[in-house]
C-alpha positions in Angstrom: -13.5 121.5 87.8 -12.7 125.2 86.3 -11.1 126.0 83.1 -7.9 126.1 83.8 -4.8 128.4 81.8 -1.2 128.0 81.8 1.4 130.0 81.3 5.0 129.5 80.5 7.7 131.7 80.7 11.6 131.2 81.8 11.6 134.0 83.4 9.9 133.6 87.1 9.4 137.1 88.2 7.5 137.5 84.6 5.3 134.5 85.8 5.2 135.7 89.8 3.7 139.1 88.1 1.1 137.5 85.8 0.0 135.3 88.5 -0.9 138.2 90.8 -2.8 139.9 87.9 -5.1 137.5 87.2 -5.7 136.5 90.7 -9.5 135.5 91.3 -10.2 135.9 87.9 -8.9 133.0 86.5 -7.5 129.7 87.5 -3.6 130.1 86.6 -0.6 127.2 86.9 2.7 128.4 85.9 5.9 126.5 84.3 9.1 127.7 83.7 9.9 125.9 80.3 7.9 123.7 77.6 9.4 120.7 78.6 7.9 121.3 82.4 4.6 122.6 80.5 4.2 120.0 78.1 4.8 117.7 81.4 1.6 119.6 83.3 -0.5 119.6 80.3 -0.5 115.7 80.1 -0.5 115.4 83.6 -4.1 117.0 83.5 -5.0 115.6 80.7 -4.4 111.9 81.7 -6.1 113.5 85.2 -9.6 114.4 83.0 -9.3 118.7 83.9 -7.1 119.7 80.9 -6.0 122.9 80.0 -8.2 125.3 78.1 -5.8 128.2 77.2 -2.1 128.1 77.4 0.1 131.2 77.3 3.6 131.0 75.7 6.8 133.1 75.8 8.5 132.6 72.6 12.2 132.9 73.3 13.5 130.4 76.0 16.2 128.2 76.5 15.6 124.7 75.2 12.4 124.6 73.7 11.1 127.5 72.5 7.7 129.3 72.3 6.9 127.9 68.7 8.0 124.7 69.2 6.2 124.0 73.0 3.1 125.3 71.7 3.4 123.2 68.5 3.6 119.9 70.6 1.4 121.2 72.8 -1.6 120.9 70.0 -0.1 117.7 69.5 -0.9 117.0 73.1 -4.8 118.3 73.2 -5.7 120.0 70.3 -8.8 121.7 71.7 -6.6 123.9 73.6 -6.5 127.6 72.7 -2.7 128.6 72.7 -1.6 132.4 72.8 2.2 133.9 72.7 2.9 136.6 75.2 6.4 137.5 74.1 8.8 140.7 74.1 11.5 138.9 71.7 10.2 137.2 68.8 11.8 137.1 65.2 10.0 136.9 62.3 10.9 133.2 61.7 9.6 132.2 65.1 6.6 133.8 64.8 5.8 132.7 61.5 6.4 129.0 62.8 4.1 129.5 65.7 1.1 131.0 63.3 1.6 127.9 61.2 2.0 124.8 63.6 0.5 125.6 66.2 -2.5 127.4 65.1 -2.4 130.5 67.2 -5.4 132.4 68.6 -3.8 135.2 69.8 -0.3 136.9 69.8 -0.1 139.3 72.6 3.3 141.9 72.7 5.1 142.6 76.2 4.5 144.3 78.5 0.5 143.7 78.1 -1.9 145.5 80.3 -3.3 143.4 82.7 -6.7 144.1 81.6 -5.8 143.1 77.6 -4.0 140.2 78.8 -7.8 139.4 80.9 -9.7 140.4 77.6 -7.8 138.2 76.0 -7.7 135.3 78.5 -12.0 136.2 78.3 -12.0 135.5 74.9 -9.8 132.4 74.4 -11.9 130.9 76.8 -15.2 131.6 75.4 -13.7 130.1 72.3 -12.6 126.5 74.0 -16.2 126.4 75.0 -17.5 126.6 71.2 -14.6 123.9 70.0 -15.9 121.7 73.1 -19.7 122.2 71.7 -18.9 121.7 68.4 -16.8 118.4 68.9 -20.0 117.2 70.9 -22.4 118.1 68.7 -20.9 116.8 66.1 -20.0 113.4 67.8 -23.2 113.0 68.7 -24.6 113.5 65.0 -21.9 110.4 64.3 -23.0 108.1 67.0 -26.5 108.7 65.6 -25.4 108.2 62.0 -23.3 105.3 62.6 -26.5 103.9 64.6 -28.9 104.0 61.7 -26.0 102.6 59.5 -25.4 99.9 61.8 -29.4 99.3 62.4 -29.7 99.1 58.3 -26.7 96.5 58.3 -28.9 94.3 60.2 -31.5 94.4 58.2 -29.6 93.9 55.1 -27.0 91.6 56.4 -27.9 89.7 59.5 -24.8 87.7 59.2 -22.5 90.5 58.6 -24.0 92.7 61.9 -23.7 89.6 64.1 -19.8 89.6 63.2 -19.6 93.3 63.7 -21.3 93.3 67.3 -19.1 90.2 68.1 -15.8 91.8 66.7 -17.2 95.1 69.0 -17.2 92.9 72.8 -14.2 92.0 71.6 -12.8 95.1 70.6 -13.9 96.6 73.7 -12.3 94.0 76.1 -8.9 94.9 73.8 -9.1 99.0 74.3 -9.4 98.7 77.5 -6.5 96.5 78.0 -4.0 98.9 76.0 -5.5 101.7 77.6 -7.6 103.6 75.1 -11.0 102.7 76.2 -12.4 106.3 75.9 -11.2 106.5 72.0 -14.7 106.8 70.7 -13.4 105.3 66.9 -13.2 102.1 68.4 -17.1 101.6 68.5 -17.9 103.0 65.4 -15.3 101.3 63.9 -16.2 97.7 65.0 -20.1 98.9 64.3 -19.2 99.5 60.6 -15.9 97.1 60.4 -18.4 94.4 58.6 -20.4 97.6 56.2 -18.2 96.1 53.2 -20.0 92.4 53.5 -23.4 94.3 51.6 -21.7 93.5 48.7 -21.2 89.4 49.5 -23.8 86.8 49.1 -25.7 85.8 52.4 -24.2 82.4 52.3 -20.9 83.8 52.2 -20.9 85.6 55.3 -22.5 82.7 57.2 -19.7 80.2 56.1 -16.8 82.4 57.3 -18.6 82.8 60.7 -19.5 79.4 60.9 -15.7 78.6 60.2 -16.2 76.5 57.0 -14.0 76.3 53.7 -14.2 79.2 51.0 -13.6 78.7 47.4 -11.5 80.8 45.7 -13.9 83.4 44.3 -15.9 83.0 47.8 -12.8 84.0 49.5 -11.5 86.6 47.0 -14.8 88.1 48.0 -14.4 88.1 51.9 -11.1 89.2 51.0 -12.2 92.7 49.4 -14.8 94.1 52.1 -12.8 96.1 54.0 -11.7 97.6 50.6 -15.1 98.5 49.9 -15.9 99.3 53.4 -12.9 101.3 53.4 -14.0 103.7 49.9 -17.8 104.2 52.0 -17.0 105.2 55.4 -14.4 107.7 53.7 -16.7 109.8 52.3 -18.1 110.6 55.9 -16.1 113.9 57.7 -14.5 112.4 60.5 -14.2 109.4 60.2 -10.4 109.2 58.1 -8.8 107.3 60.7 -11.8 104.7 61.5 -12.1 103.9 57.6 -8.0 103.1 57.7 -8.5 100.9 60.7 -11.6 99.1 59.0 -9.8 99.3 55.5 -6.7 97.3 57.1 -8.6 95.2 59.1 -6.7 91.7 59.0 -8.7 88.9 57.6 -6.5 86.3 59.4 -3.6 87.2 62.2 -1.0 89.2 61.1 1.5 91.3 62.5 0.1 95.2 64.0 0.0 97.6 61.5 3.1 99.7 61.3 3.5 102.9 63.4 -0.6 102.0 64.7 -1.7 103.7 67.4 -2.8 101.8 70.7 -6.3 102.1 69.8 -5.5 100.5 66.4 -3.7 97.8 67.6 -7.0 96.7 69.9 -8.6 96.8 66.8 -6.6 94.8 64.6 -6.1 92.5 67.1 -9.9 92.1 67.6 -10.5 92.0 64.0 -7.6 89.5 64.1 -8.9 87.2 66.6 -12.4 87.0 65.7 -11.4 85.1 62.5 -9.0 83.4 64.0 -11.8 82.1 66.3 -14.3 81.4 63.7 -11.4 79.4 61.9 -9.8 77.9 64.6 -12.8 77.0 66.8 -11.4 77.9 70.2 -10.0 80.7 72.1 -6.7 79.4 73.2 -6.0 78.3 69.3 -6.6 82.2 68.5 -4.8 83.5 71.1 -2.0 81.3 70.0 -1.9 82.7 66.5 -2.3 86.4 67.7 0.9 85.5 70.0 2.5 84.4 66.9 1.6 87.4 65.1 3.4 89.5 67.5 -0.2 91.2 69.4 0.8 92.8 72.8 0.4 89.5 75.4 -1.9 92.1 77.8 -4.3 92.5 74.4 -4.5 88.9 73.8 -5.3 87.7 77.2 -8.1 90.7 77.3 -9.4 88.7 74.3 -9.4 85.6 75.8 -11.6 86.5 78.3 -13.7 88.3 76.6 -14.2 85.3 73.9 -16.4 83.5 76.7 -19.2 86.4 75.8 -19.3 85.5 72.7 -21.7 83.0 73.5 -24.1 84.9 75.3 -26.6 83.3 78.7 -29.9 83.5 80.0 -32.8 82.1 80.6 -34.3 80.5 77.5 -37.3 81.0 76.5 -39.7 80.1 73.4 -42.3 83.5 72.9 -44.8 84.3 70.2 -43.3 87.0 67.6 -45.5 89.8 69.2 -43.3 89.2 72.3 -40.0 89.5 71.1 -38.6 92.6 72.4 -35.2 94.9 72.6 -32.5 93.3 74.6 -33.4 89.6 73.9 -30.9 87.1 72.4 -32.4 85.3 69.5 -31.5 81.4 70.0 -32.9 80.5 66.5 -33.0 82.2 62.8 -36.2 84.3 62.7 -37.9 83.4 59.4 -40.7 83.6 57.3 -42.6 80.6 56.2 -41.5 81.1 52.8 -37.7 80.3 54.4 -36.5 84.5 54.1 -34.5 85.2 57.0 -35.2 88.2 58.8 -32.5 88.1 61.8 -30.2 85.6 62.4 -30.0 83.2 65.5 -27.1 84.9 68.3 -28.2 88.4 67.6 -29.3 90.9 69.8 -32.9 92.6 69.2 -32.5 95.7 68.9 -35.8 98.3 68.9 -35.6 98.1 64.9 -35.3 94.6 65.1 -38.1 93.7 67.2 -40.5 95.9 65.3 -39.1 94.8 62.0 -40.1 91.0 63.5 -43.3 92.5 64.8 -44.4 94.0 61.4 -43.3 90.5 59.6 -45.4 88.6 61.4 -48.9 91.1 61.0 -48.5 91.0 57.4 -46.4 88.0 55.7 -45.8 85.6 58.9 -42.7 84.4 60.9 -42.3 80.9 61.9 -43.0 80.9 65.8 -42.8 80.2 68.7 -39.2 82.2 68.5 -36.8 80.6 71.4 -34.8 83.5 72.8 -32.4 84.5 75.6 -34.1 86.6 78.4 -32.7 88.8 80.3 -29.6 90.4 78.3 -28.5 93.6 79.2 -29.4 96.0 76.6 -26.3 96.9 74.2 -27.2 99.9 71.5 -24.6 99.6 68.2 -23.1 103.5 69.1 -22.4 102.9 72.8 
């Protein structure tokens, strides 16, 4: 699929003579009012061939100029919006330059080859927003990879409850219909990043369901805090340290005006420890019911529950053989008693060689029984 440009303009002859213009150069679609724009440009978003430039008159009837191309960047924000206008006041204009970030503002009647120029260079800068977005998603991924690899190390407990709130989390987005929000794996990969600062026996007593004392539990309590004050500090990722930093420890209602990806969060997040307190799935669903989670979410989570406990083939190996993609069925430890991953995990690369390295130098207790088989799952997706 092309890149693609539309233009509005309320006047059709206006639009009729653009069109012929920029015939076989680029690939134009017309409306004839924002409302009818803003109406194309979700239609080809939700459709996965979005708009790369939009072209604005500023005075129509309705909505005007500044105000389409304002929710247009609410729309897709790595569209490149230009005016093409004849009649603009000042105040319009300056409203346009200020909310909705303007690349160009072009003066009727344009020459056909500035308006093409112009068209050429909007387009060249879509491309370098669309690099730079995946460049620098792809940095994060990695980032949150080596983050999520050192929680494993340092926290066995806390990583298995982040993988298991991610299956979960995943089930969730894609029954509210945000399953290509990329915040939602990073944010279950780094929901549990607070727990470095709770005891090991903590963390295994909330995910083995047992009673907290009170300073246990005032501890639990304050990780997504903590979690929260980290993961802001890394560009990018505002939105995926509120979700982690309002992560509910036990069901409670959605988080006001949350978006649908939040919701599949929370109501993951939710779940979870409803689970680990509750013991069964239908128990948690109950209370997320109860809590007011969308019924299409909790049933998603239902299902998805039965993963939790993962099957294979079971299998007792030396260390040396433990490899990426198994399912440990049993703590890993030293003979000293120093756990070095915890039973239900998945081995991941650094895992395995961490096990590997362990048992060349100080020993692990083997054989190792294990779950063969498993489909490889990396922390970033």
């Amino acid at each position: 699929m092309g890149e693609r440009v539309l233009l509005v303009d309320d006047e059709p002859r206006v639009l009729d003579g653009l069109r012929r213009s920029l015939h076989g150069s680029f690939d134009v679609v017309t409306a004839t009012s924002g409302e009818d724009g803003l109406a194309l440009q979700r239609e080809a978003l939700a459709g996965g061939d979005p708009f790369a430039v939009i072209v604005s008159d500023m005075r129509m009837p309705g909505m005007d100029g500044a105000e389409f191309l304002t929710a247009a960047r609410t729309v897709d924000a790595d569209t490149v919006r230009m005016v093409l206008s004849g009649q603009a006041d000042l105040a319009q204009t300056i409203a346009a330059v200020n909310h909705a970030d303007l690349f160009r503002f072009l003066t009727k009647p344009c020459e056909p080859a500035d308006l093409a120029r112009a068209l050429d260079d909007a387009l060249r800068q879509h491309r370098l927003v669309l690099a730079e977005r995946e460049l620098l998603e792809r940095t994060l991924r990695g980032a949150v990879e080596v983050l999520a690899e050192l929680l494993a190390m340092a926290e066995p407990e806390a990583f298995s409850r982040a993988a298991k709130l991610r299956l979960l989390a995943e089930a969730g987005a894609v029954a509210t219909g945000c399953a290509d929000d990329w915040r939602l794996p990073i944010a279950a990969a780094l929901s549990q990043i607070g727990c470095i600062a709770i005891p090991e026996h903590v963390i295994r007593s909330v995910e083995a369901g047992g009673e907290l004392g009170a300073e246990e539990a005032a501890m639990f309590a304050a990780h997504p805090t903590v979690a929260r004050a980290l993961l802001e500090r890394i560009p990018r990722l505002g939105d995926v340290a509120t979700w982690v930093g309002r992560q509910p420890l036990d069901p409670a209602p959605p988080p006001a005006g949350a978006t649908a990806a939040e919701v599949a969060f929370a109501g993951a997040a939710a779940f979870l420890r409803a689970y680990e307190t509750t013991g069964t799935p239908g128990r948690a669903a109950h209370r997320l019911q109860e809590a007011g989670y969308p019924q299409p979410l909790v049933h998603a989570l239902i299902e998805a529950a039965a993963a939790l406990v993962p099957a294979g083939v079971v299998r007792e190996v030396p260390a040396r053989d433990v490899a990426e993609g198994m399912v440990l069925e049993q703590d890993v430890v030293t003979p000293t008693g120093m756990v070095l991953v915890r039973k239900g995990e998945r081995v991941t690369r650094t895992l395995a060689l961490r096990i590997h390295n362990f048992a060349g130098s100080v020993g692990v207790v083997e054989p190792i029984t294990v779950l063969a088989g498993q489909v490889e799952r990396s922390p970033e997706g």
